[in-house]
VOPAGU-2260 file (C-alpha; in pm, 1 decimal, decimal comma):
REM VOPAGU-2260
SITE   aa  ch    i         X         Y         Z
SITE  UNK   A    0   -1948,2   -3387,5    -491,9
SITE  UNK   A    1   -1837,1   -3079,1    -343,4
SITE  UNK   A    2   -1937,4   -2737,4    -497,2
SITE  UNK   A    3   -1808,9   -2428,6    -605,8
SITE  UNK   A    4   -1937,1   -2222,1    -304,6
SITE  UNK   A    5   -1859,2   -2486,4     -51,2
SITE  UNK   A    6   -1487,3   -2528,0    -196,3
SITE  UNK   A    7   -1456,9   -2195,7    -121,2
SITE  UNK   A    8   -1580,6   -2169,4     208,6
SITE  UNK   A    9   -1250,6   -2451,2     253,8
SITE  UNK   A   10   -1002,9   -2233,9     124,4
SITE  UNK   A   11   -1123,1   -1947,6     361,1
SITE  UNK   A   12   -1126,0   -2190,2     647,9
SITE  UNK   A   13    -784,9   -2302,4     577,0
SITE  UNK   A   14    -626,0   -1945,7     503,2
SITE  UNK   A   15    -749,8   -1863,2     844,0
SITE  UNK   A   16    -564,2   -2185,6     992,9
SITE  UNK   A   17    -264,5   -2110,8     828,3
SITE  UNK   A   18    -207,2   -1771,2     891,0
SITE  UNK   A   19    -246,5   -1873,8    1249,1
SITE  UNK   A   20     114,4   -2087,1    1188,5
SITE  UNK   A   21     256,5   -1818,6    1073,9
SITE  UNK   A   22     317,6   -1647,8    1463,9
SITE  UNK   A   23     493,2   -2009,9    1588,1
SITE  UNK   A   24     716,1   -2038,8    1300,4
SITE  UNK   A   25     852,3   -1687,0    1289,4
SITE  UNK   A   26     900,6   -1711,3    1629,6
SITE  UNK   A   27    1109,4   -2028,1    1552,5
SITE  UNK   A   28    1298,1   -1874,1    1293,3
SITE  UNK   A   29    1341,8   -1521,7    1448,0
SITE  UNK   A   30    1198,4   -1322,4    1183,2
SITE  UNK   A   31     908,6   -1155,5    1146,4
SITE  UNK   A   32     588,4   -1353,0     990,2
SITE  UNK   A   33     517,7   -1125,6     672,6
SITE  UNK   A   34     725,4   -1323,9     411,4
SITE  UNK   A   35     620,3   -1687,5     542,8
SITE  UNK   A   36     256,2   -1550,4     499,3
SITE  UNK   A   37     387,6   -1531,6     127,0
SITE  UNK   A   38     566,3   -1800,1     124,4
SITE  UNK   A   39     226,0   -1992,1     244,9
SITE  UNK   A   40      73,1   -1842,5      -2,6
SITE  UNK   A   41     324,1   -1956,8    -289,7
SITE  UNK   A   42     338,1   -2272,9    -162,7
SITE  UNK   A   43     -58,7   -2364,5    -137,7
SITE  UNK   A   44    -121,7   -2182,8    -473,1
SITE  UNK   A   45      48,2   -2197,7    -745,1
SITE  UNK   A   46     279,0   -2476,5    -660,7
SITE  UNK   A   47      21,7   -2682,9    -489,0
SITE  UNK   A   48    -290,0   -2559,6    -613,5
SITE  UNK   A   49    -462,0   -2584,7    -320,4
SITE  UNK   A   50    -543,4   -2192,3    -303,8
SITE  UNK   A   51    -736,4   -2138,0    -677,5
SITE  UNK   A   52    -570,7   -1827,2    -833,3
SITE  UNK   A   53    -868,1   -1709,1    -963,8
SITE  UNK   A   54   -1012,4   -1723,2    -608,8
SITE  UNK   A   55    -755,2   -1527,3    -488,5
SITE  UNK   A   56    -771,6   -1253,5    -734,6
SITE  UNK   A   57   -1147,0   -1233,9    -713,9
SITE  UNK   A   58   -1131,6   -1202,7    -314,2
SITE  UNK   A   59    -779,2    -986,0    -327,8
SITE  UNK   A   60    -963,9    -756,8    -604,4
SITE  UNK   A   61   -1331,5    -820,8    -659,4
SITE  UNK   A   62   -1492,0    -963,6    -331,7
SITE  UNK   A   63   -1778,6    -716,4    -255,3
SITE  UNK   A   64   -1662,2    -469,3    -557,0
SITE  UNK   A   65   -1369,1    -329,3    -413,4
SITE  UNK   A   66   -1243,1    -647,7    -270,5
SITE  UNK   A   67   -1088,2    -759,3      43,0
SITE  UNK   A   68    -747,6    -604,5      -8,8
SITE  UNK   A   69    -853,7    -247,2      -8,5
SITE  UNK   A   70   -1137,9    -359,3     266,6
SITE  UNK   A   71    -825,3    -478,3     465,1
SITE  UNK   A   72    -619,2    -181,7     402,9
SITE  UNK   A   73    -860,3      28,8     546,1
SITE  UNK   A   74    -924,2    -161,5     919,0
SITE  UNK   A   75    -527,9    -175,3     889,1
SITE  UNK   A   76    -462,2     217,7     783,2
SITE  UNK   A   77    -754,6     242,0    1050,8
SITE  UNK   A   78    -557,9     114,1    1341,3
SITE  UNK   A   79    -193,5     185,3    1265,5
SITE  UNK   A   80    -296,3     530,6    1251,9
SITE  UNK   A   81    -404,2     542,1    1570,5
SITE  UNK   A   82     -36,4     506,8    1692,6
SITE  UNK   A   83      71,4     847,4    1440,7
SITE  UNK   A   84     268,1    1060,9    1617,4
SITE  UNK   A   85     163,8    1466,5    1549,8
SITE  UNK   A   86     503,3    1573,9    1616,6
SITE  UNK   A   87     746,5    1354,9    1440,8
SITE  UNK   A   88     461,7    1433,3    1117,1
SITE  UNK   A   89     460,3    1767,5    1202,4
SITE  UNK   A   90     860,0    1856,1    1207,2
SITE  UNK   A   91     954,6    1559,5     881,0
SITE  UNK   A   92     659,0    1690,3     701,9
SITE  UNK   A   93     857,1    1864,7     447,7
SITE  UNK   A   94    1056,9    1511,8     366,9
SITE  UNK   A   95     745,2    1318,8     396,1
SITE  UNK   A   96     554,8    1543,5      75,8
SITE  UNK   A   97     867,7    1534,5    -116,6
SITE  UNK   A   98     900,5    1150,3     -91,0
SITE  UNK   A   99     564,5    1095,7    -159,2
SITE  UNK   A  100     572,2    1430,4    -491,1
SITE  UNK   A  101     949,6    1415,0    -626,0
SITE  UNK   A  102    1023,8    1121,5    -498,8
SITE  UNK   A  103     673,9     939,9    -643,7
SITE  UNK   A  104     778,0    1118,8    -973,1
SITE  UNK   A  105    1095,2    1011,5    -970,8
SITE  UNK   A  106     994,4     680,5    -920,8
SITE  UNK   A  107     735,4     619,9   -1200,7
SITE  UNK   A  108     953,8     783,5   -1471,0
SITE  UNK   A  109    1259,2     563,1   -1363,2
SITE  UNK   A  110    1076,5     208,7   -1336,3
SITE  UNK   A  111     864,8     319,3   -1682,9
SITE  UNK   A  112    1195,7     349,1   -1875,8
SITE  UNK   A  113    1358,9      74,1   -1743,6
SITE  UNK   A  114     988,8    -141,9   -1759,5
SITE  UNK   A  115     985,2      19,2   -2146,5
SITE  UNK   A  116    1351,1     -90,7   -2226,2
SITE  UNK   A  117    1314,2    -482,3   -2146,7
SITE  UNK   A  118     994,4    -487,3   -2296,7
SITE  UNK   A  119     981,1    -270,5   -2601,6
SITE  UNK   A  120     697,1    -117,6   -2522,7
SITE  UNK   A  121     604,1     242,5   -2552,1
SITE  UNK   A  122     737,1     443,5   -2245,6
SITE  UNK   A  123     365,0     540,3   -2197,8
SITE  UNK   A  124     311,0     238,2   -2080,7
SITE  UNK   A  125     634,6     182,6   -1878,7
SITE  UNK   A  126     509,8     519,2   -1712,3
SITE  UNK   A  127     207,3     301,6   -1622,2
SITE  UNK   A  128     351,0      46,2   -1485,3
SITE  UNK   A  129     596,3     297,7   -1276,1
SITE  UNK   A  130     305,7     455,0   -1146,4
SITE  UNK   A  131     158,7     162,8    -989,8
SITE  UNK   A  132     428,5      33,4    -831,5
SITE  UNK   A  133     541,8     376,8    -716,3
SITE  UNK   A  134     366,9     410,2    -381,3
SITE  UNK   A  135     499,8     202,6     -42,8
SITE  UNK   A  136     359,9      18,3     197,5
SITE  UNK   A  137     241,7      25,5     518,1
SITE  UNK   A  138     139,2    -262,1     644,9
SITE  UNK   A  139     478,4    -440,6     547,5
SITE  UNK   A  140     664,3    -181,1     710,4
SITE  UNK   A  141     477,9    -135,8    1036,2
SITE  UNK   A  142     487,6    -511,0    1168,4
SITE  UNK   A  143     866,3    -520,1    1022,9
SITE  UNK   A  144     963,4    -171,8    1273,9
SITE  UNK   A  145     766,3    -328,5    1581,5
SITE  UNK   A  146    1039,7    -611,4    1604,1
SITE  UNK   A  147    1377,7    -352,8    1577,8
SITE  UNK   A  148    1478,2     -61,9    1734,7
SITE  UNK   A  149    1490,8     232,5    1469,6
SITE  UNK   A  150    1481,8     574,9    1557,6
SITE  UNK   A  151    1196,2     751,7    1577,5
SITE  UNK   A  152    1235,5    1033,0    1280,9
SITE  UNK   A  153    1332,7     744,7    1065,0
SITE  UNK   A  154    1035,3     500,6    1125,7
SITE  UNK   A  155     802,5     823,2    1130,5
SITE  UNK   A  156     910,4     940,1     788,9
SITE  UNK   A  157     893,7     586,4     624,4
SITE  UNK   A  158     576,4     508,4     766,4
SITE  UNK   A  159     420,3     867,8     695,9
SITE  UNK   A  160     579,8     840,6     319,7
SITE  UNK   A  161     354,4     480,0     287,1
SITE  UNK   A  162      45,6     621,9     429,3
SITE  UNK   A  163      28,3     885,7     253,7
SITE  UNK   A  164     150,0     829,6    -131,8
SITE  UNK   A  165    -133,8     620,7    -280,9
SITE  UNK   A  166    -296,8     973,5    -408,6
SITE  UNK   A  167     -33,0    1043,8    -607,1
SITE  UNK   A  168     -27,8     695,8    -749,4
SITE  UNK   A  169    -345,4     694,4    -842,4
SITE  UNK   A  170    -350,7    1025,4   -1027,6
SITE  UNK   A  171     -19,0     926,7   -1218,8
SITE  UNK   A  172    -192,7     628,3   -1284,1
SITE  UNK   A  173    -502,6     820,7   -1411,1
SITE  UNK   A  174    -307,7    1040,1   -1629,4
SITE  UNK   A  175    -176,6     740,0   -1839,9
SITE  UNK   A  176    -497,5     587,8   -1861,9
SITE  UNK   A  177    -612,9     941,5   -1986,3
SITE  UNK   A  178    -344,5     949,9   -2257,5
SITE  UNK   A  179    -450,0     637,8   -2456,2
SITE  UNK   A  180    -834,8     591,6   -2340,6
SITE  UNK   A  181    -945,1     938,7   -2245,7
SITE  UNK   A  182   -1300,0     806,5   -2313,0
SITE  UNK   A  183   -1233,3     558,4   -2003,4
SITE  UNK   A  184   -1445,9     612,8   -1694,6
SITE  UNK   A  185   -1158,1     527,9   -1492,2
SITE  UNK   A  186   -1013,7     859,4   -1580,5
SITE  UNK   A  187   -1323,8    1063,4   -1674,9
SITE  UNK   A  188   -1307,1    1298,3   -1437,7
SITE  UNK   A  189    -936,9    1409,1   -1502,1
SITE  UNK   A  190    -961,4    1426,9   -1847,2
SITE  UNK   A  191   -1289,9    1647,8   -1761,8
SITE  UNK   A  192   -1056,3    1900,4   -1554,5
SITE  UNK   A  193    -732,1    1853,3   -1771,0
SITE  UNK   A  194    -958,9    1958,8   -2074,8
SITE  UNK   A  195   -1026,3    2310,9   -1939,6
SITE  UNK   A  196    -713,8    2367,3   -1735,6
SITE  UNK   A  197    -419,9    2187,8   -1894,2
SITE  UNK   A  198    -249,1    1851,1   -1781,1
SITE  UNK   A  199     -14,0    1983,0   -1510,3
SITE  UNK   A  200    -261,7    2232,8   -1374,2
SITE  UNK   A  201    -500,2    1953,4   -1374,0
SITE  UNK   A  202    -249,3    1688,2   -1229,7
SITE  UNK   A  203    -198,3    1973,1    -898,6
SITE  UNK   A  204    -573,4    2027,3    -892,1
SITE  UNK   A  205    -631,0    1659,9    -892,5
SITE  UNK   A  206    -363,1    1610,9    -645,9
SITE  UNK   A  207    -493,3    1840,4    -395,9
SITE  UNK   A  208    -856,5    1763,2    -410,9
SITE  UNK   A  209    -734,2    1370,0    -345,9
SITE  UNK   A  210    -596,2    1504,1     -35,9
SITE  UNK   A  211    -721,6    1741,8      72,4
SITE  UNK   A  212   -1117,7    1675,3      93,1
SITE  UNK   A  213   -1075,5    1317,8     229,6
SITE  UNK   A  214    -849,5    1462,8     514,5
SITE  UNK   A  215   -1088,0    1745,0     635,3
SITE  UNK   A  216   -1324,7    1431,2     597,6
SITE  UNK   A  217   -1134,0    1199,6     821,5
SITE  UNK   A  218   -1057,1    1493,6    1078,3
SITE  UNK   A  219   -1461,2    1551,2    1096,5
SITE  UNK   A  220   -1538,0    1231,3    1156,0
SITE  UNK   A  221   -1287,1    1209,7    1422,2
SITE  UNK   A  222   -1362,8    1440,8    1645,3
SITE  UNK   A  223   -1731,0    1356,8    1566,3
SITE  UNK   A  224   -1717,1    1038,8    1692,0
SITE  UNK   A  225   -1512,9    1142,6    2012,2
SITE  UNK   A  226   -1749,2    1419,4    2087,5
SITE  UNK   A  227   -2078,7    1146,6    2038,5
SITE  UNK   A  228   -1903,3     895,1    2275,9
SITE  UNK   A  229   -1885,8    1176,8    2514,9
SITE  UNK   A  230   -2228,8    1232,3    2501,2
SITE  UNK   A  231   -2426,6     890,3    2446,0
SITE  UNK   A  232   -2118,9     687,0    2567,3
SITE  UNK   A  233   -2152,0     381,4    2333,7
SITE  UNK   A  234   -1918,2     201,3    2597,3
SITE  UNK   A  235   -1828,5    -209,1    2422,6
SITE  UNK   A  236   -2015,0     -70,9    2150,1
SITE  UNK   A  237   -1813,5     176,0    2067,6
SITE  UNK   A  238   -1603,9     -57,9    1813,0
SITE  UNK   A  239   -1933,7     -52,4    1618,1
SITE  UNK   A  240   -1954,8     339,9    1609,6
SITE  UNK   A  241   -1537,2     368,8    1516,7
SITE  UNK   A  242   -1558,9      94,5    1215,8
SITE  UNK   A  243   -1899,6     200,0    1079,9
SITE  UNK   A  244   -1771,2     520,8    1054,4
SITE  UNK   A  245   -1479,7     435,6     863,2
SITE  UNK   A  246   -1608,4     219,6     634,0
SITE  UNK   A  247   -1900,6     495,5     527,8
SITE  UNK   A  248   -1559,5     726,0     472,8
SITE  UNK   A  249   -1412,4     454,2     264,4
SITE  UNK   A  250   -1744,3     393,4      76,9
SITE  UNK   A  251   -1873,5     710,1       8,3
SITE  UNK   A  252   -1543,3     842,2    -109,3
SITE  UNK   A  253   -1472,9     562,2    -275,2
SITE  UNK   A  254   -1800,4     645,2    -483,9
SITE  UNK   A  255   -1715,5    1012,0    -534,7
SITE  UNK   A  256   -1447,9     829,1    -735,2
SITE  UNK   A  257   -1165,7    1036,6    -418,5
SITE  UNK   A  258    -955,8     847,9    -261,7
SITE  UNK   A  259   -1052,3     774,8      87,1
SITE  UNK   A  260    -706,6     707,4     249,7
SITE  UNK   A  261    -611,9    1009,5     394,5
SITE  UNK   A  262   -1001,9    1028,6     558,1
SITE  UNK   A  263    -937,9     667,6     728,1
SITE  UNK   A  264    -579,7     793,8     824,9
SITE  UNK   A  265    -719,1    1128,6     962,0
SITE  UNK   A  266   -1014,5     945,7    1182,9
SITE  UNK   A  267    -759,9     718,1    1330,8
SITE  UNK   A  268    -498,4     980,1    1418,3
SITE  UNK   A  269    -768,2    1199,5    1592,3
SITE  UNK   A  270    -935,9     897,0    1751,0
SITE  UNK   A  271    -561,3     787,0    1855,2
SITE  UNK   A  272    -448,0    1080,0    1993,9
SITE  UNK   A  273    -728,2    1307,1    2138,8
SITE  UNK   A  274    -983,7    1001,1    2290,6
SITE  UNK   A  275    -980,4     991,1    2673,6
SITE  UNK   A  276    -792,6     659,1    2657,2
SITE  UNK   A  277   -1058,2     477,3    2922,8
SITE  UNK   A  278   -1142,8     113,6    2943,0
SITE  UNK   A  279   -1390,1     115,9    2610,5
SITE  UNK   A  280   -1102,3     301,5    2411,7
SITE  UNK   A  281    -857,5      94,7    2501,1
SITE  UNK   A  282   -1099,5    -272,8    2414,9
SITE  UNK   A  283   -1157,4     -49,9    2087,0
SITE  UNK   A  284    -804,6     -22,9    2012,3
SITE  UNK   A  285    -687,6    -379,4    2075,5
SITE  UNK   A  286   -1035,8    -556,2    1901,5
SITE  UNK   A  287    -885,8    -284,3    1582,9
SITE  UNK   A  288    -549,4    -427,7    1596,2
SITE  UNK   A  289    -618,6    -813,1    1626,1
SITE  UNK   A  290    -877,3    -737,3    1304,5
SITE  UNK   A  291    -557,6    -559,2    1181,6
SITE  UNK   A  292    -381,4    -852,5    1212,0
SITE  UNK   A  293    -600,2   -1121,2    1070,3
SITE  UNK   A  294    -619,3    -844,7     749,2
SITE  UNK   A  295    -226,5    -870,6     751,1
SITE  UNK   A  296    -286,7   -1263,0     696,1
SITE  UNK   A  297    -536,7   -1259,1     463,7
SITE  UNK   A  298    -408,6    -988,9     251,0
SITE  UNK   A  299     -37,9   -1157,3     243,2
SITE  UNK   A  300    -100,1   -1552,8     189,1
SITE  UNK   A  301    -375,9   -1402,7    -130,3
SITE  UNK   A  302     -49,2   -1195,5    -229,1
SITE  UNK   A  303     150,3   -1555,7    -249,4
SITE  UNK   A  304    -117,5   -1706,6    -442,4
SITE  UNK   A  305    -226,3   -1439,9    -728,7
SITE  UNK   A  306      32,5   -1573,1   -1013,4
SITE  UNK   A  307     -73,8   -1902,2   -1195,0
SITE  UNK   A  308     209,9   -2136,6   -1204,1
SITE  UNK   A  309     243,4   -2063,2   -1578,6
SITE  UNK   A  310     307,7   -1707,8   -1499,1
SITE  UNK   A  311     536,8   -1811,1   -1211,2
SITE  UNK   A  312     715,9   -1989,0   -1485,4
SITE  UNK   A  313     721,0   -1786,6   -1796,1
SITE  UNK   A  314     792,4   -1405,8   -1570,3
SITE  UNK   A  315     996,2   -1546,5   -1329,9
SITE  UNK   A  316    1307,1   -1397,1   -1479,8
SITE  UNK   A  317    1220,3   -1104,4   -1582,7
SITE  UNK   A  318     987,5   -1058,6   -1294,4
SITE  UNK   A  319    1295,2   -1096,9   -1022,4
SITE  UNK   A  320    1498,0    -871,9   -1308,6
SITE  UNK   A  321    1313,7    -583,6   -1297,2
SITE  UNK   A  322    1207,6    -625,0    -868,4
SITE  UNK   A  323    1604,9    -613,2    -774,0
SITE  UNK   A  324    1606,7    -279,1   -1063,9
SITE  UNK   A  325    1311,5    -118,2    -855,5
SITE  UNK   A  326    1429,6    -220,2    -533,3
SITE  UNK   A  327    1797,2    -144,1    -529,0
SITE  UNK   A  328    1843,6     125,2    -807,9
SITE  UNK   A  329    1541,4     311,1    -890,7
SITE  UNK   A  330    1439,6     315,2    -537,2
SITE  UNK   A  331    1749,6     432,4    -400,5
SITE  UNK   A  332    1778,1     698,5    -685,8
SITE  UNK   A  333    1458,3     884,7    -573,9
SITE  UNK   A  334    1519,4     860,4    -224,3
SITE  UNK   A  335    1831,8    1057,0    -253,2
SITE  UNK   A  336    1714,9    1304,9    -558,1
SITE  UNK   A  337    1385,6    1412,6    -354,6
SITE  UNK   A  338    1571,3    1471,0     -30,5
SITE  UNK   A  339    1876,5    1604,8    -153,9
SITE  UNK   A  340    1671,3    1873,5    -293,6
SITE  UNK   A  341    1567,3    1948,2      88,4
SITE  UNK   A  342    2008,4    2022,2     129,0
SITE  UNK   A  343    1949,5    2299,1      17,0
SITE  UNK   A  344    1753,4    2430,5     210,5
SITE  UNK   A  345    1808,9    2677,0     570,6
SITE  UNK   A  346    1711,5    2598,1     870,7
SITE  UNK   A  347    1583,4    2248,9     746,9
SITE  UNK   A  348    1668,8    1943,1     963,1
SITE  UNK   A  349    1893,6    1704,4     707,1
SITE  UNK   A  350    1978,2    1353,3     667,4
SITE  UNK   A  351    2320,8    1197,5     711,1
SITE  UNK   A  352    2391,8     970,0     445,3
SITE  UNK   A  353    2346,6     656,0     655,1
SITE  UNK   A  354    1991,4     815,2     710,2
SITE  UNK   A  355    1918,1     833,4     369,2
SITE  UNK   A  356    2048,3     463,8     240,6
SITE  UNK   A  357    1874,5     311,5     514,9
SITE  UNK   A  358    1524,8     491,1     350,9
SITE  UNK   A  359    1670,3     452,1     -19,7
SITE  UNK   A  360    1641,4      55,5      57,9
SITE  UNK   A  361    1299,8       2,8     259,9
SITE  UNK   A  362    1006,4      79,0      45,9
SITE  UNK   A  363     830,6    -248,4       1,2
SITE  UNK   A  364     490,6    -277,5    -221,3
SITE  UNK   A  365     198,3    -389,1    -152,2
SITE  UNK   A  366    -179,4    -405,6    -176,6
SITE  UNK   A  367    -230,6     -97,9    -356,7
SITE  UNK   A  368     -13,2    -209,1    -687,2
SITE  UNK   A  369    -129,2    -517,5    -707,6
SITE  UNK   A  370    -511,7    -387,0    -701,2
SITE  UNK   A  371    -392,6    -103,3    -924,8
SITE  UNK   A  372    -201,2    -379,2   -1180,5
SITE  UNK   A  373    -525,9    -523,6   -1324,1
SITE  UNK   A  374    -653,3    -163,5   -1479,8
SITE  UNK   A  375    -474,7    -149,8   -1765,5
SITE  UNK   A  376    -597,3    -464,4   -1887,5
SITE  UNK   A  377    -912,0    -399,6   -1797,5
SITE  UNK   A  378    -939,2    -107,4   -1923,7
SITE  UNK   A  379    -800,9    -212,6   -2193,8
SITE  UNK   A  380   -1054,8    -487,4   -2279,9
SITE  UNK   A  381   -1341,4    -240,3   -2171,7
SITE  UNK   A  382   -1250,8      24,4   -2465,8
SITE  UNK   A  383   -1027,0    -190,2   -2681,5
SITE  UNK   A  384    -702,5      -2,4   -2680,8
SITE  UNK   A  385    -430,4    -226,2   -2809,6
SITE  UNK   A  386    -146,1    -133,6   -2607,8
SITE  UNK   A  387    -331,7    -220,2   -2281,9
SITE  UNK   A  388    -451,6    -544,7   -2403,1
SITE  UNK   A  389     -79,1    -621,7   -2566,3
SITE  UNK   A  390     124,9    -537,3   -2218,5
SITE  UNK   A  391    -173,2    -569,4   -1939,6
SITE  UNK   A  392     -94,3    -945,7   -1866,2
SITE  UNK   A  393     275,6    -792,5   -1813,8
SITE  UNK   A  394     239,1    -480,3   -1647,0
SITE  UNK   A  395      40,7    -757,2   -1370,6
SITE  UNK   A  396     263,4   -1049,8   -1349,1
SITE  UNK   A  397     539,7    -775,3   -1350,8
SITE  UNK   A  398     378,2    -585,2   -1034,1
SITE  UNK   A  399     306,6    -891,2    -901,0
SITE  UNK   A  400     670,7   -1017,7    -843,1
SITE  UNK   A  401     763,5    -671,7    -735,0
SITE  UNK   A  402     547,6    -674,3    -474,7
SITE  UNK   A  403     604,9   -1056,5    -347,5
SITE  UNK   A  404    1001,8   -1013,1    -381,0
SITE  UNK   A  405    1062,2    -645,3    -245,6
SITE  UNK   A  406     849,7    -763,3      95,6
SITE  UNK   A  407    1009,9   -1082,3     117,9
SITE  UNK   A  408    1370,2    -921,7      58,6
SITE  UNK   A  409    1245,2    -627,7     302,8
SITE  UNK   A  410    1118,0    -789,1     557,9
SITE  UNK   A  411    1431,2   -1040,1     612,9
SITE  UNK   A  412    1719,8    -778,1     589,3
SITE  UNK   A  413    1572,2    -467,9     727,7
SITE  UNK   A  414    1630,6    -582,2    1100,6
SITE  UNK   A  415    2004,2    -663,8     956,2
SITE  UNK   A  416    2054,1    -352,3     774,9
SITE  UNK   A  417    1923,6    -110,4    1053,8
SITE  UNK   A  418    2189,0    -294,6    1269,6
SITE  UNK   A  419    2423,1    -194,3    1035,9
SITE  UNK   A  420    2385,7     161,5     962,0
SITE  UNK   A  421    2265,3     270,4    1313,5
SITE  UNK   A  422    2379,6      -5,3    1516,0
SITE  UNK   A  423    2022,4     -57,1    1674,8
SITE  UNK   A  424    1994,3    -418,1    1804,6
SITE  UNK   A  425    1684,7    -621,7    1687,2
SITE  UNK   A  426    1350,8    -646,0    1986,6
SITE  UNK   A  427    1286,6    -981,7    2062,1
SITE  UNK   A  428    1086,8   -1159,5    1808,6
């Protein structure tokens, strides 16, 4: 008889085998590896069972409190980072905020009235659901822009949208919560500031302190860590120093109840761009992206296997409904409402049209929304507020499909669709 524990200790061990097939058959099939990670996870959970969905959810969500999707977002923020580029952020910074303000806006109101129409549910909670699938991200786009040739302002702009619009949905997402359980400790702290300064004062306030304290965090720690290698040179141990570090940013933040995304972004862009590049730094760097990688895996084929095959069954429809809605209207909509408003601008650098459909269609979900999705029903069961508990199993298995189809989709006709628009020619797979 095999137990629990053991069982699971199987399912890791074959996750890890079976991400590892995931290089030879993309290769095979010239396309990048993201969506058969998915589809691996699809296959060997809910439609085989192999994968337990509960396992996946508690390891995806839960595993060590915060779980290993966030855990893996950080070594993969961590490293991609490294490769930021100050100048490309410094002159698209202007489209970058208002994709990731307007455009996040934009977003969340658009998805929560469509979300609110199909369901009948109140738009508060459509707003909810908007809000979590709102931000982008970047560890689908990243891998999917090393295999084609895209220019440089456009890749940089994507990539610094995704890093850096999880603050905003978390707030948004925090000011719904505060609107029908202000007595939640999810949102206890807003609804602490909101009460003395108003909801939009508040919302700015919140906003600002989500980004701004975690980044003069993350730019501290940087440099620290480049001035102490200096000094005590840590040499093969210097991977111990770099991912300590960031994961006492991501906890101690994360305990402050701030986001700690912009501090794991900041270390890595200081640590990738003003380090002295010797031997050490450059073992640190490529032991950072193979643990990148293997977080890619993980984080993807527990993405496949979060929806029981009841809920496969039963949202399938609407679930691939409202993902093409998201993906190919709402999307698009805020993509060309928050940067048109930059047209009008002087002495701004603009987008041609072809510019701005290629960015209105690449914004895939990820790990974010689907950690975000299960709030509202928890939440929900935590303070009993009807509406949560009512539309919580929805507002999931809704996010859920989102995110699955929109990287699938994404990932297979990006290459195709940047070939289009700019004629770039795909890099070899």
């Amino acid at each position: 008889m095999i137990s629990s524990v053991t069982y699971e200790y199987y399912e890791i061990s074959f996750i890890l085998i079976l991400a590892a097939f995931s290089i030879p058959i993309s290769r095979k099939a010239s396309m990048v590896y993201i969506p058969i990670l998915i589809v691996f996870g699809l296959i060997f959970g809910p439609v085989l069972g192999i994968i337990n969905h509960s396992f996946a959810i508690y390891m995806l969500s839960s595993f060590g409190t915060i779980g290993l999707g966030l855990l893996g977002l950080v070594i993969i923020l961590y490293y991609e980072s490294h490769n930021i580029n100050p100048r490309i952020l410094r002159r698209y910074l202007y489209k970058i905020v208002s994709l990731d303000t307007i455009g996040m806006v934009v977003m969340a109101i658009g998805a929560g009235l469509v979300f609110s129409v199909l369901t009948g549910s109140p738009f508060i909670i459509g707003f909810i659901f908007g809000a979590i699938i709102s931000p982008t991200d970047p560890a689908s786009l990243i891998p999917t822009f090393k295999k084609i040739n895209i220019r440089e302002d456009v890749s940089g702009t994507l990539i610094g949208e995704s890093l850096f619009n999880d603050p905003l949905s978390i707030i948004l997402l925090t000011v719904g919560i505060a609107i029908l359980a202000p007595a939640a400790d999810y949102s206890s702290f807003f609804t602490l500031l909101s009460s003395h300064v108003g909801i939009i004062i508040g919302s700015i306030s919140f906003l600002l302190l989500e980004i701004i304290v975690p980044a003069a965090v993350g730019i501290s720690f940087g440099f620290l860590i480049i001035y102490l290698n200096k000094y005590f040179n840590f040499e093969n141990l210097l991977i111990a120093l770099t991912l300590g570090t960031v994961l006492f940013e991501f906890t101690s933040l994360q305990a402050t109840g701030i986001t700690p995304f912009p501090a794991i972004i900041s270390t890595g862009a200081i640590v990738g761009n003003y380090s002295d590049k010797s031997i050490f730094w450059n073992r640190e760097t490529n032991f950072n992206e193979n643990l990148s990688f293997m977080a890619q895996a993980i984080i993807f084929i527990f993405l496949g296997s979060i929806l029981t095959r009841t809920e496969l069954l039963k949202y399938a429809l609407f679930g691939f409904l409202i993902s093409l809605i998201v993906i190919f209207i709402i999307r698009p909509a805020a993509v060309f409402i928050s940067l048109g408003v930059l047209d009008f601008g002087k002495n701004l650098i603009k987008f041609d049209r072809k510019t701005k459909t290629f960015i209105s269609l690449v914004g895939p979900r990820g790990v974010v929304p689907v950690v975000l999705s299960t709030v509202p029903f928890v939440v929900g069961s935590s303070y009993h507020v009807p509406l949560l508990l009512k539309f919580g199993t929805i507002i999931y298995a809704s996010v859920s499909f989102v995110v699955l189809i929109s990287i699938i989709l994404q990932t297979v006709y990006v290459p195709y669709l940047g070939k289009y628009l700019f004629g770039e020619i795909n890099k070899e797979i």
